[in-house]
N, C-alpha and C positions, 0 to 999 in steps of 0.2 A: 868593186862590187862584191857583197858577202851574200851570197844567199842560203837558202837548207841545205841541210847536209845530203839529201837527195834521198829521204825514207819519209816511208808514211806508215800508217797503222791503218791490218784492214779496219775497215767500219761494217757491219753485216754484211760479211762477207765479200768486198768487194775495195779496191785500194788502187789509186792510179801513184805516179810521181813521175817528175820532168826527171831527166837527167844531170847533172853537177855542169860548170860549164854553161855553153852555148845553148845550153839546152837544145842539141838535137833529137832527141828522140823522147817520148813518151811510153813510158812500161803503165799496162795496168793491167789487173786481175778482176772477172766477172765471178760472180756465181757457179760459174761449170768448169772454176780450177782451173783454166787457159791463159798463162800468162804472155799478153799480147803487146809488142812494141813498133810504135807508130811514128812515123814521119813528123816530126814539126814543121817541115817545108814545106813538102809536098800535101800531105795529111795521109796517105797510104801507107798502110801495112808491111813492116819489112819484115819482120820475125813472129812466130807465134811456137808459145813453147804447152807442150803437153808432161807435166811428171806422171810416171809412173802409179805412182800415191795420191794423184790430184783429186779421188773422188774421198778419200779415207785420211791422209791427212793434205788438207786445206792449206791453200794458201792465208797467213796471218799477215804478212809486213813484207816490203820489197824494197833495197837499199841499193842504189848505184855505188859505183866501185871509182877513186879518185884516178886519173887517168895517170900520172903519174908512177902509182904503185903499180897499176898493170901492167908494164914492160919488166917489172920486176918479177912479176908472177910466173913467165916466162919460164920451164926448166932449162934446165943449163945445158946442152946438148948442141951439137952439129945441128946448124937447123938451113935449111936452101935460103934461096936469096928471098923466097916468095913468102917463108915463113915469118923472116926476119922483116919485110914489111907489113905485114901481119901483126905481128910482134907489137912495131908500132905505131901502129894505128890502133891499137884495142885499145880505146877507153869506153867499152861497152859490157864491162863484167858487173852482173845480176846478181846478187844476194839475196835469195827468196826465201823467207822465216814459214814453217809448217805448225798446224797446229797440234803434234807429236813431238815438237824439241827440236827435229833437225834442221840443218840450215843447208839448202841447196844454193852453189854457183855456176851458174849455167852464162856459157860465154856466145852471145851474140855470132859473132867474127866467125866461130865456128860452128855455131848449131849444134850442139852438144852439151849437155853435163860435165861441165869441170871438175868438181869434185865434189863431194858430199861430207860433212862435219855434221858429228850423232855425238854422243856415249857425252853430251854434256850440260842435258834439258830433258827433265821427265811432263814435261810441260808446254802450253803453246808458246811460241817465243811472241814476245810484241814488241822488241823492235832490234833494230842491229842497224851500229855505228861505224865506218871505217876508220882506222886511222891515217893521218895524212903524211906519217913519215916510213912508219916502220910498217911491217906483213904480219897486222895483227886488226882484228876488227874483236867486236866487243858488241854482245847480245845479250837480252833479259826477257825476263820469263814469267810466266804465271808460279812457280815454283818457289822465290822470293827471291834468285840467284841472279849476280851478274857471271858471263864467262868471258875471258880472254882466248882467243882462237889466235891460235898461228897456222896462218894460209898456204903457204907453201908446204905446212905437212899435216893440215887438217886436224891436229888434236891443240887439247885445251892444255893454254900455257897457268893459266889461273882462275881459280872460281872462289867468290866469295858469298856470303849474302848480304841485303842486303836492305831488303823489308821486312816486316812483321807479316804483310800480306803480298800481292804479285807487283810487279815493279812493271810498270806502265810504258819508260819511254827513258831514252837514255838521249844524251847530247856532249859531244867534244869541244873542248872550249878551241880557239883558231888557232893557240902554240901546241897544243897536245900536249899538254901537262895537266888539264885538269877534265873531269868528269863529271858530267848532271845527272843526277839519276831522281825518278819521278815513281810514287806509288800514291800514295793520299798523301806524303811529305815530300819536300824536294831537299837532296843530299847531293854536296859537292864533296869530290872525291880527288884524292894525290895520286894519281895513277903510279906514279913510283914506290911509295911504301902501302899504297892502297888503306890510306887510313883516311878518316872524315874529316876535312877541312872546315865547313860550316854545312847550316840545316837552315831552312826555309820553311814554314809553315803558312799557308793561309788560305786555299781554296778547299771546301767542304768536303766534292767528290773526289776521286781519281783524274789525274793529271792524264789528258791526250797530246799535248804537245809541248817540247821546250825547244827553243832557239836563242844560239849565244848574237849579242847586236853589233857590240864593239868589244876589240883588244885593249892594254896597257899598252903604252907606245912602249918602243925598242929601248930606250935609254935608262926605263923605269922610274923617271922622274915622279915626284908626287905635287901635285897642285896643293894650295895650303888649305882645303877645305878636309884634305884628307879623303878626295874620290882616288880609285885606282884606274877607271873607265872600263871596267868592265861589269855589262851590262846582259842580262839574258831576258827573254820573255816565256810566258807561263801560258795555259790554257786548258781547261777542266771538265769532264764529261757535265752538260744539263749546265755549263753555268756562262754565261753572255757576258765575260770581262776576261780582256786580257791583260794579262798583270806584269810589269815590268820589275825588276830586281836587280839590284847595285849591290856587289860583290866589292866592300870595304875592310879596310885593314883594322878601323880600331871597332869591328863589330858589330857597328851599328847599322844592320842591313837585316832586322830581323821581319822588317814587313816591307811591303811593294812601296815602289817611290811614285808610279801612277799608275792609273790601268786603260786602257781603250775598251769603249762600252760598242759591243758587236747586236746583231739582232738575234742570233743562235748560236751555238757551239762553232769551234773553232774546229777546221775536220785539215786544212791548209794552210798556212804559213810560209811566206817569203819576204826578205828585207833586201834594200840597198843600201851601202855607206857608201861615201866618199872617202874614208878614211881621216877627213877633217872633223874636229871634236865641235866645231863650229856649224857646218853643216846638219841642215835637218838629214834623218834616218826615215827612208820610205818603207812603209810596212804595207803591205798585199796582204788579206785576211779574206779567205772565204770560208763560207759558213754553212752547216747541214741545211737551212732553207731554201740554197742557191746562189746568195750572194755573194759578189766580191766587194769587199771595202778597202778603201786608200787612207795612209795616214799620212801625215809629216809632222815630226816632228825631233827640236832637238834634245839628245840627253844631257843636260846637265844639272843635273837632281831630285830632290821630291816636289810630286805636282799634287795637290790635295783632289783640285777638281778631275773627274774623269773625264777624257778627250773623247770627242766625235768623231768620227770620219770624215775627211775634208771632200772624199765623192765615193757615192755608191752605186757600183754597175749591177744592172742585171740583164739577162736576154731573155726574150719572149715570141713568141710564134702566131701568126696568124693562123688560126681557123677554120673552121664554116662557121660563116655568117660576119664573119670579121672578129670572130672570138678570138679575145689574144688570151693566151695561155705562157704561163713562165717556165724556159727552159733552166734546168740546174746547173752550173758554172762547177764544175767538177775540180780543178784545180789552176792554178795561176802562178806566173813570176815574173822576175823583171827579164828583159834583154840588157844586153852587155852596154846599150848607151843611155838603161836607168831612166829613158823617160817612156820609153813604151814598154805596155805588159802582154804576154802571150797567154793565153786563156785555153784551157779548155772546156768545151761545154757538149750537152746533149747526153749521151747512155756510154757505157765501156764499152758495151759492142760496137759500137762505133762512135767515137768523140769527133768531135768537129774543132778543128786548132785554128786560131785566129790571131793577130798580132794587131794591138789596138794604140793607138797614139791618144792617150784621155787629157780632157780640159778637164784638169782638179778645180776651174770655177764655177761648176757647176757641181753642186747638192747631191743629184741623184741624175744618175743616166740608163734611159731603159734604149738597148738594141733590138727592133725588131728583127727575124731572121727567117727564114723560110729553111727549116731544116730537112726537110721532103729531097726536097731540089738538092741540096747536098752530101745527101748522103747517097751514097754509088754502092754497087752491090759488086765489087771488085776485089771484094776482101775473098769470095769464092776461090777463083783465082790462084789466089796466094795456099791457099790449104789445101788446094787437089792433092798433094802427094798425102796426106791423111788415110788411112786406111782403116775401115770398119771392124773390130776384130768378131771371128764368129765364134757365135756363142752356142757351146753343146753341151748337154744334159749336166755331165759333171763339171763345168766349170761352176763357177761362183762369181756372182756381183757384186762390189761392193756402189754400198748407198749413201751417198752425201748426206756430209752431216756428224756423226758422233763419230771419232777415229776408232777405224775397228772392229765397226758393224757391217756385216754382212750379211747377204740371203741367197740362197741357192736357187736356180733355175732350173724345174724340173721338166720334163717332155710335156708336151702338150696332152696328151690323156690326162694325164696328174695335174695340170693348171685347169681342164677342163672340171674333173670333180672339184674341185679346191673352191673354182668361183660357184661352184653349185653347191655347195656345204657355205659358202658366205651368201648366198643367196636366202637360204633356210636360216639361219642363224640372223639376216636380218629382219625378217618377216616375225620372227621370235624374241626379237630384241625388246627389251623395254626402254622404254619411256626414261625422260632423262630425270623426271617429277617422281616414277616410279622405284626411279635408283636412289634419290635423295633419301625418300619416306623408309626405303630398306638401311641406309647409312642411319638413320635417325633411331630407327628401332636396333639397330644392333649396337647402338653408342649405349641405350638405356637398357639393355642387357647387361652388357660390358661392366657393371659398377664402378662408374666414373673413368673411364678407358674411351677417349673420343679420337675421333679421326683426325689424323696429320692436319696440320694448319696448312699444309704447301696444297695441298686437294680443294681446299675449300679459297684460296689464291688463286688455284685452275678456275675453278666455277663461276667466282666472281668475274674474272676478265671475261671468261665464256657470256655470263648473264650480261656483262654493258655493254660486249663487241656485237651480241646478238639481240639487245634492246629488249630481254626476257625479263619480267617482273616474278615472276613464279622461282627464278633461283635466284635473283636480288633479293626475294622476301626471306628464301630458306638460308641464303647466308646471314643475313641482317638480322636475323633472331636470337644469334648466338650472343648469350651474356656473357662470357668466361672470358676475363680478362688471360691468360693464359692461351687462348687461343685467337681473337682479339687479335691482340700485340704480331703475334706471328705473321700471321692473316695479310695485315700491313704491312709488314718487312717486306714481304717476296711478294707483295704487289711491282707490274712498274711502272715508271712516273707517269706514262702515258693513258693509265687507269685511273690515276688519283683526282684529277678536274673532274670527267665523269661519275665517281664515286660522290665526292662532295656534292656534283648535282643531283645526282639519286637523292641522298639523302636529304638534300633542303626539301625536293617534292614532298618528302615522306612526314618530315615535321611539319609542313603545312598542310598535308590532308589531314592527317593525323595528328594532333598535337598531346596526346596522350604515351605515344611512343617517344617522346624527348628523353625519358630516362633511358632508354636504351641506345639511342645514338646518337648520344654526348658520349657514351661510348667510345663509338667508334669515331666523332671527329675529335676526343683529343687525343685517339693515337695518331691519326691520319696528322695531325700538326704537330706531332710531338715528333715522330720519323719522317717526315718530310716537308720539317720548314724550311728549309731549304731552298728546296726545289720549288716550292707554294713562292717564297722569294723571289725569285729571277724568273718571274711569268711576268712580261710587259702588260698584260690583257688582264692578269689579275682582278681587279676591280670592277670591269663589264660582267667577268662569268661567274663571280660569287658575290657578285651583288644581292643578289636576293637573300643569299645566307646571312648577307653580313645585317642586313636589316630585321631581317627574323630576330637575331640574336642580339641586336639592339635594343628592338620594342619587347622582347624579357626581361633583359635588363631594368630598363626603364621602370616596367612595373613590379621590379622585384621589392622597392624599399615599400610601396603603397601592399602588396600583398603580404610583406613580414607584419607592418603593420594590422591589419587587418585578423592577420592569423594573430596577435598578442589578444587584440583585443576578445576576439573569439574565447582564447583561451584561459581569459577572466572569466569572463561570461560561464563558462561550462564548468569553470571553479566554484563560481557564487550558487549556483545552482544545484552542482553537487553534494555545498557547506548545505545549503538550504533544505534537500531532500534529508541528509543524513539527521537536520536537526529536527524535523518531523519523525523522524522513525525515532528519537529517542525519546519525545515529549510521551508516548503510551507508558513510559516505564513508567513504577511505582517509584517515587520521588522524595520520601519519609524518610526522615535522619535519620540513622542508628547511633550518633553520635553527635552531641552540638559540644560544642566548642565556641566559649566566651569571650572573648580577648578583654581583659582589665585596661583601666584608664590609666594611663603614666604619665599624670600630671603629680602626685606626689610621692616620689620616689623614696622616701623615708620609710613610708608604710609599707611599700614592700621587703623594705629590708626592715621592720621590723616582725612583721608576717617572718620572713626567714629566721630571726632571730626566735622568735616563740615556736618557731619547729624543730627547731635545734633543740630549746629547751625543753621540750613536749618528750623528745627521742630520748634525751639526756635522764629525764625523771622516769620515763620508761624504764629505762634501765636499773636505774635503785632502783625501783618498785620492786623489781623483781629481784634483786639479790637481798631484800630487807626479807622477802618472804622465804628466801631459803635460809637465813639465817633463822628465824624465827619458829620454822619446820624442824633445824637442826636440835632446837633447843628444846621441845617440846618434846622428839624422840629422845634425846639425854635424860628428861623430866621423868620421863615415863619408865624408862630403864632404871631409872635409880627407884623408884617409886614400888617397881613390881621386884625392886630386890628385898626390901621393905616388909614388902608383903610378903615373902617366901620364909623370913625369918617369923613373921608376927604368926605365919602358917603354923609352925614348926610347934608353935608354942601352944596355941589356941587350938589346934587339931581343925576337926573335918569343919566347924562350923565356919571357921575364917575362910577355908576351901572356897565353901558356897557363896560368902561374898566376893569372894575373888573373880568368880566365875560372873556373878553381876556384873563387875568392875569392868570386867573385860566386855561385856557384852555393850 
């Protein structure tokens, strides 16, 4: 039989797990930081552990300890005969991950703190792996870090990184040579030179769970298909498939060979082999809704179709009035003879453990159960030796929740004003409509400086948890894709169905505001297709959306139409006005313009030719006349030289005709 390595990852707060083995006991952590471990025979309470830090840092992950390494753990010392059965019989050492980095060992057998491992996570841890040969376990973190821990002397042998962001959930392959490591990719790892062997991609969100199925037989033989047989399975925050992966030599192992289709998120995991390659692989899956599902099936290669469940348990409770109600199946695994599963169900404060022999021929099995009647108030009992600490003026509380918050506890005068100043200050408080309208006006103050998109993410969830339209309408106004986008991000998923139904009502009362919340649905599908994907009900709760946006569709080719034709019409009519406004004008050529017949193209070239010679004779004309001018001045000169001489001779009378001449 192979089952989980015996961790879990808290889920809001709260995280059970069977123990390795026989599963005798049950560990699990509530809300009030008590980590409690329970009977699986009996169902009673043997241990309940209080940390120091349980209110300030939180329990994150709880990892049983391989019993084998436990008699190892053991210091080396003179120990009495009583220790040394002690000694071995401890296979009940606790590995409890805080949400501050460190990692608490608190040993059962003793009722005590073993020892405490810090200085190696500034971060919550989420999960921690034992190893099954050597005194080393192996934890990761919000931080992006894997560490290697040596237990026998509490500090860190090696730290690597090993995501871009925090590293989800680690897994030991069953030789201890190899490593899983999970963040939004999944990375195998050579624990000997700590370098990356291969990478795995294919689930959207954050990976909550991985488990190895099968080994490589001992001899290393290889089958001629080229499988190695080793096989792991996958499982992801919000997504209803578990994805199985084959671990191949020539690489060809980059996507899942099938996957098991669950009803919600995987929160539990447990398997059985046979160790034969021919035998089906039993898988125990339960799910945040409650369920357990059962698989069978065998590995030997890729499966296209996705598998069902061959039976799915769940438990439910009679009522008043005969109302059955369904109790939550908290966690589940096999027993050592592989055909019956041990369940647990009902609350952490107290679970109810039960050992079921299941007919896989049946589809679906519901147990009713009367959980009133079984659950015993005997756990009292068990915790008397608890002691209330008192609390005086100066000490300090700390308060669940953020590590490292605290509030001081003052005398009772001082709590007495305190609730009388929050008494006045509520009476003066404003309005939640009258806070927005002051956020509005100081946005448009601000010149373009608007409030954090993470506030107006508060509001929203505020406005659909409390079914208020008045802050649905004040966030749904914003046009700014820059705040928008945000808006959507730090939405979570359990607002987005609700948002999308707001919205459809709003485009059917209003259909004048669709420019404004196409908006907002196509961030809403553009960050969380996803998640919109693996809703089984999908189709019932945005039906109405989806046919809104249908019948637009539809008449979008008849309204482009429409608007063309339109936009002739207001052409022709515009041509039309304008050619009235110009018929007033005065309309008299200042120029006409003849155009000639060119039918005999002769006569225009010789029309050219007679202006040629037109220009031509122009020209002599006018050099015949300066010549003619030149001659006439020569004429004249010689003439009046003439006369100067005949002057000379004839005296003053020639003078006076001279002066004629000239005149």
């Amino acid at each position: 039989m192979a089952a989980a390595d015996g961790e879990v990852e808290s889920v809001g707060g709260w995280c059970c797990v069977f123990s390795p083995g026989s599963a005798q006991c049950l560990a699990s952590v509530a809300g009030d930081g008590r980590i409690r471990v329970w009977d699986t025979q009996g169902g009673g309470l043997k241990h309940e552990y209080v940390p120091s830090s349980h209110l300030s840092a939180t329990c994150s992950c709880l990892s049983w300890a391989v019993p084998r390494r436990l008699r190892q753990e053991v210091p080396q010392k003179k120990k009495r005969r009583s220790e040394k059965v002690e000694a071995n019989n401890e296979v009940d050492l606790l590995a409890i991950g805080t949400a501050v980095g460190s990692i608490l060992l608190y040993s059962l057998v003793r009722g005590e703190l073993q020892r405490k491992l810090s200085d190696g996570h500034n971060s919550k841890v989420n999960c921690i792996r034992w190893h099954q040969e050597n005194d080393c376990l192996y934890s990761c973190s919000d931080d992006k870090h894997i560490v290697e821990w040596s237990v026998p002397t509490g500090k860190v042998k090696c730290k690597w990184k090993a995501e871009k962001g925090s590293v989800t959930h680690l897994c030991l392959s069953p030789d201890g040579k190899m490593l899983l490591s999970a963040g939004c990719g999944i990375t195998l790892w050579n624990l000997e030179t700590k370098e990356v062997y291969r990478k795995f991609t294919g689930h959207a969100t954050a990976i909550s769970s991985l488990t190895f199925a099968t080994i490589q037989p001992s001899n290393d033989s290889q089958p001629s298909d080229g499988i190695t047989g080793l096989y792991f399975l996958s499982g992801a925050v919000h997504d209803r498939l578990l994805n199985v992966w084959q671990v191949r030599q020539d690489g060809k192992d980059k996507n899942a060979v099938l996957s098991f289709i669950l009803t919600d998120e995987p929160v539990y995991v447990d398997l059985a082999t046979s160790g034969d390659r021919e035998d089906p692989v039993k898988l125990a899956v339960v799910c945040r809704d409650g369920q357990m599902h059962l698989f069978e099936h065998i590995l030997n290669g890729h499966c296209k179709k996705p598998l069902l469940p061959t039976c799915t348990l769940q438990i439910a409770t009679s009522g008043k009035g005969n109302e059955v109600k369904p109790v939550p199946i908290l966690a589940a695994t096999f027993c050592s003879d592989s055909q019956s599963v041990l369940i647990a169900y009902n609350n952490l404060l107290h679970p109810i453990i039960e050992r079921l022999t299941l007919n896989t021929k049946e589809s679906h099995i519901c147990l009713v159960r009367d959980t009133q009647m079984t659950v015993s108030l005997s756990v009292e009992d068990a915790v008397s030796k608890i002691k209330t600490p008192i609390v005086t003026a100066k000490s300090k509380v700390l308060v669940p929740g953020i590590p490292g918050h605290d509030a001081s506890i003052k005398s009772t005068l001082m709590e007495s004003r305190k609730t009388e100043a929050k008494r006045k200050n509520m009476e003066n408080e404003c309005s939640i409509e009258e806070r927005l309208s002051v956020m509005d006006i100081q946005a448009k103050k601000s010149k373009g400086h608007f409030p954090q998109s993470d506030n107006y993410a508060v509001l929203l969830v505020q406005g659909l948890e409390s079914n208020d339209s008045s802050i649905i309408n004040r966030v749904l106004q914003i046009n700014k894709d820059s705040l928008i986008k945000p808006t959507i991000a730090r939405l979570p998923v359990t607002a987005i169905v609700p948002l999308l139904q707001e919205i459809t009502k709003r485009l059917q009362a209003h259909p004048h505001s669709a420019v404004l919340m196409v908006q907002w649905l196509k961030a809403v599908f553009i960050q969380h297709a996803s998640f919109l994907s693996s809703l089984p009900d999908l189709v019932p709760q945005l039906g109405a959306l989806y046919q809104l946006m249908e019948n637009r569709v539809k008449n979008l080719p008849k309204l482009s139409r429409l608007h063309g034709k339109l936009f002739l019409l207001s052409a022709q009519i515009a041509a039309a006005q304008r050619m009235q406004d110009v018929s007033s004008v005065n309309q008299t050529a200042k120029v006409v313009y003849a155009e000639e017949s060119s039918e005999d193209e002769n006569s225009e070239e010789n029309s050219e030719v007679e202006l040629m010679e037109d220009q031509e004779s122009d020209v002599n004309w006018d050099e015949e006349e300066e010549e003619e001018d030149e001659e006439e001045e020569s004429a004249a000169n010689s003439k009046m030289q003439i006369d100067k001489e005949v002057s000379e001779d004839s005296g003053e009378d020639l003078h006076t005709d001279n002066e004629s001449e000239e005149e």
